[in-house]
C-alpha positions as CSV (number, residue, x, y, z in Angstrom):
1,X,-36.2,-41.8,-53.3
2,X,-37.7,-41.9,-56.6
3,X,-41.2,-42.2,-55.5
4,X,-41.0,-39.0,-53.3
5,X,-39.1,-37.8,-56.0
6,X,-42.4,-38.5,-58.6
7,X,-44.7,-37.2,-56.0
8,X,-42.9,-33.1,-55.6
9,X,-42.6,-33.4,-59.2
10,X,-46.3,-34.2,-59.6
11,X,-46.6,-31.3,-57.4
12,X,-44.7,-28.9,-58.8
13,X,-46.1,-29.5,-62.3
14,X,-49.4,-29.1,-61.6
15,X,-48.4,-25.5,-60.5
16,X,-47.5,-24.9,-63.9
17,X,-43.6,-24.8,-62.5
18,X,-40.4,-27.1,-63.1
19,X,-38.3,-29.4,-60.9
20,X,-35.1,-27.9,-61.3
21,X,-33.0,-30.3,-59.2
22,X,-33.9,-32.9,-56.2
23,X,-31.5,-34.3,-54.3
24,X,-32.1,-36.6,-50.7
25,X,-29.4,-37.3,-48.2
26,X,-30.5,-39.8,-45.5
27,X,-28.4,-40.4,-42.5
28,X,-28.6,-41.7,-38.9
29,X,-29.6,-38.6,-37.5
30,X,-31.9,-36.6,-39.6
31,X,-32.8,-37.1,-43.0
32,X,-32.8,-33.9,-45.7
33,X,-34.8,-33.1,-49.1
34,X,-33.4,-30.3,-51.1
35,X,-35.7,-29.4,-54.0
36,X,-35.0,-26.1,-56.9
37,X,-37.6,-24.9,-58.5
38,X,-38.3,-22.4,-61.1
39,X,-40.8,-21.3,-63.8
40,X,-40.1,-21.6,-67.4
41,X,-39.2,-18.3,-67.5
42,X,-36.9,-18.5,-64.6
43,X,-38.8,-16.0,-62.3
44,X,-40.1,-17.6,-59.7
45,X,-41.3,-15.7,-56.7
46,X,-41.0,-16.3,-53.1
47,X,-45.0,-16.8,-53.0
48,X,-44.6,-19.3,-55.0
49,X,-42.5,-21.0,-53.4
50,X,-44.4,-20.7,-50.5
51,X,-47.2,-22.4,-51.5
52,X,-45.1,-25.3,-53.2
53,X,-43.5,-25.8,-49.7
54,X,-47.0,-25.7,-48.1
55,X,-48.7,-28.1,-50.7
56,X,-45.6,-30.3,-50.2
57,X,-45.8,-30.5,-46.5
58,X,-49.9,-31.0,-46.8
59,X,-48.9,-34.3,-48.9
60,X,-49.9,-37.2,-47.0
61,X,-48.7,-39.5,-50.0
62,X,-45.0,-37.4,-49.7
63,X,-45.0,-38.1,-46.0
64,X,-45.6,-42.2,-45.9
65,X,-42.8,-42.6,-48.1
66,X,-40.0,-40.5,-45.8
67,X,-39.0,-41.4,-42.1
68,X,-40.3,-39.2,-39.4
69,X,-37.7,-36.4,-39.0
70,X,-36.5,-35.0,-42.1
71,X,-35.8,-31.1,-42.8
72,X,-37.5,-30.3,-46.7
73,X,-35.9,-26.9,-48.4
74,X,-37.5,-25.5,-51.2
75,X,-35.6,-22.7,-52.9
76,X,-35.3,-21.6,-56.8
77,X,-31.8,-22.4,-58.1
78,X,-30.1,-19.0,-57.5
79,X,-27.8,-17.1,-59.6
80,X,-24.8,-19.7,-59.4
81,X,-26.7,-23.2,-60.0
82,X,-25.3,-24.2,-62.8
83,X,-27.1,-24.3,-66.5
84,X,-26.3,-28.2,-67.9
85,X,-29.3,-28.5,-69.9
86,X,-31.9,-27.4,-72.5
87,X,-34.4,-26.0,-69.9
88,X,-31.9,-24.2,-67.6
89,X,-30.9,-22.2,-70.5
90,X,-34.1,-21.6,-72.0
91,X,-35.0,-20.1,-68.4
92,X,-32.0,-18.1,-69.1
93,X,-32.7,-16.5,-72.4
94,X,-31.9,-13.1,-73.1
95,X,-29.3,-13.5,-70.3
96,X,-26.0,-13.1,-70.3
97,X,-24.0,-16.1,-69.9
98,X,-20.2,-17.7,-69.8
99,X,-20.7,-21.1,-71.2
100,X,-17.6,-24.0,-70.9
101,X,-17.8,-26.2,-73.9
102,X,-15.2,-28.5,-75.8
103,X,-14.6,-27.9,-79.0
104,X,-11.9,-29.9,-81.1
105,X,-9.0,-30.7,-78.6
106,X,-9.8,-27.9,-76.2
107,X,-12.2,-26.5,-73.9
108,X,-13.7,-23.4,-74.8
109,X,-15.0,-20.5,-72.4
110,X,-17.3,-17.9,-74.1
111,X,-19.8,-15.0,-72.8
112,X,-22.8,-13.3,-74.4
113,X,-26.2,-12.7,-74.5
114,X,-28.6,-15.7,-75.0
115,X,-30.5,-15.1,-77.8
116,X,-31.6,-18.7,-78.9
117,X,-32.1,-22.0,-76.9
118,X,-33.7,-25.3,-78.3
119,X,-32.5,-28.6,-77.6
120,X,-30.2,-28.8,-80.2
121,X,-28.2,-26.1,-79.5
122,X,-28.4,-22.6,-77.9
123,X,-26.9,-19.1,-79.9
124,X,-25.2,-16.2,-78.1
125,X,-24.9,-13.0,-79.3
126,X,-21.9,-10.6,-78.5
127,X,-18.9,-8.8,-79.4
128,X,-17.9,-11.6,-81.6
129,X,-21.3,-11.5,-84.0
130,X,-23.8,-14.4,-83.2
131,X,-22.7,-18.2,-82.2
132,X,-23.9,-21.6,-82.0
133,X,-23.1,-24.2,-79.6
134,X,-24.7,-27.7,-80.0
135,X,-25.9,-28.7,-76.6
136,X,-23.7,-31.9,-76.6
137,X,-20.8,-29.8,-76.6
138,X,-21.4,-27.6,-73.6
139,X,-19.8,-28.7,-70.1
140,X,-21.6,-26.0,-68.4
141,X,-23.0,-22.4,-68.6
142,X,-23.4,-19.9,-65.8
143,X,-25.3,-16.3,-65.6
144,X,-23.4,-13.5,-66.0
145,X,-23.9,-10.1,-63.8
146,X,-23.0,-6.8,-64.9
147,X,-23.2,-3.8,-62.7
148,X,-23.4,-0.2,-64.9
């Protein structure tokens, strides 16, 4: 699995794009490859996808490592994929997001606007002024939509 795994990722970056998640399930019947990705900006299109999909399938090094019947989905990560790291919420910024962090004793839920990610920690900004959260903290984030 890691070798196909190295191989879309070698793919992917030499689009200029990231690996957002990969994941492999491998059974008696058929065999499945589920790969997210996104740009650094978090705006991937569906032509770029496309042609990820397409270069993928054209790999005859991605092939030699899988068994003959396997079903490959590429997708971006969608609204509800989770954000657990310093690159999903920098594809996020100027977002509005709920992030679940401990803090103390207890876990924490707050929403705002992204306004600064690095890999320390990110900063939202929102009714209650500007805060910090240090990345170690954070359980999880998620966007936020808001209809006017």
């Amino acid at each position: 699995m890691e070798k196909v795994k190295e191989i879309v990722n070698q793919i992917i970056e030499e689009k200029g794009l990231e690996l957002v998640a990969f994941s492999m399930n491998q059974n008696k019947q058929r065999s499945s490859i589920k790969i997210l990705v996104d740009t650094l900006q978090g705006n991937i299109s569906l032509d770029q996808i496309s042609k990820i999909t397409s270069q993928i399938n054209n790999s005859e090094e991605f092939y030699a490592e899988l068994p003959e019947d396997f079903r490959l989905e590429v997708s971006s990560p969608g609204l509800d994929h989770p954000l657990k790291n310093f690159k999903d919420f920098r594809r996020q910024l100027e977002r509005n997001v709920a992030v679940k962090f401990k803090e103390e004793d207890s876990t924490q839920t707050i929403s705002g606007k992204l306004i600064k990610v690095d890999e320390q920690k990110i900063t939202l900004s929102g009714k209650f002024g500007e805060k910090a959260i240090p990345m170690d903290i954070i359980d999880h984030g998620k966007i936020e939509i808001k209809f006017k």
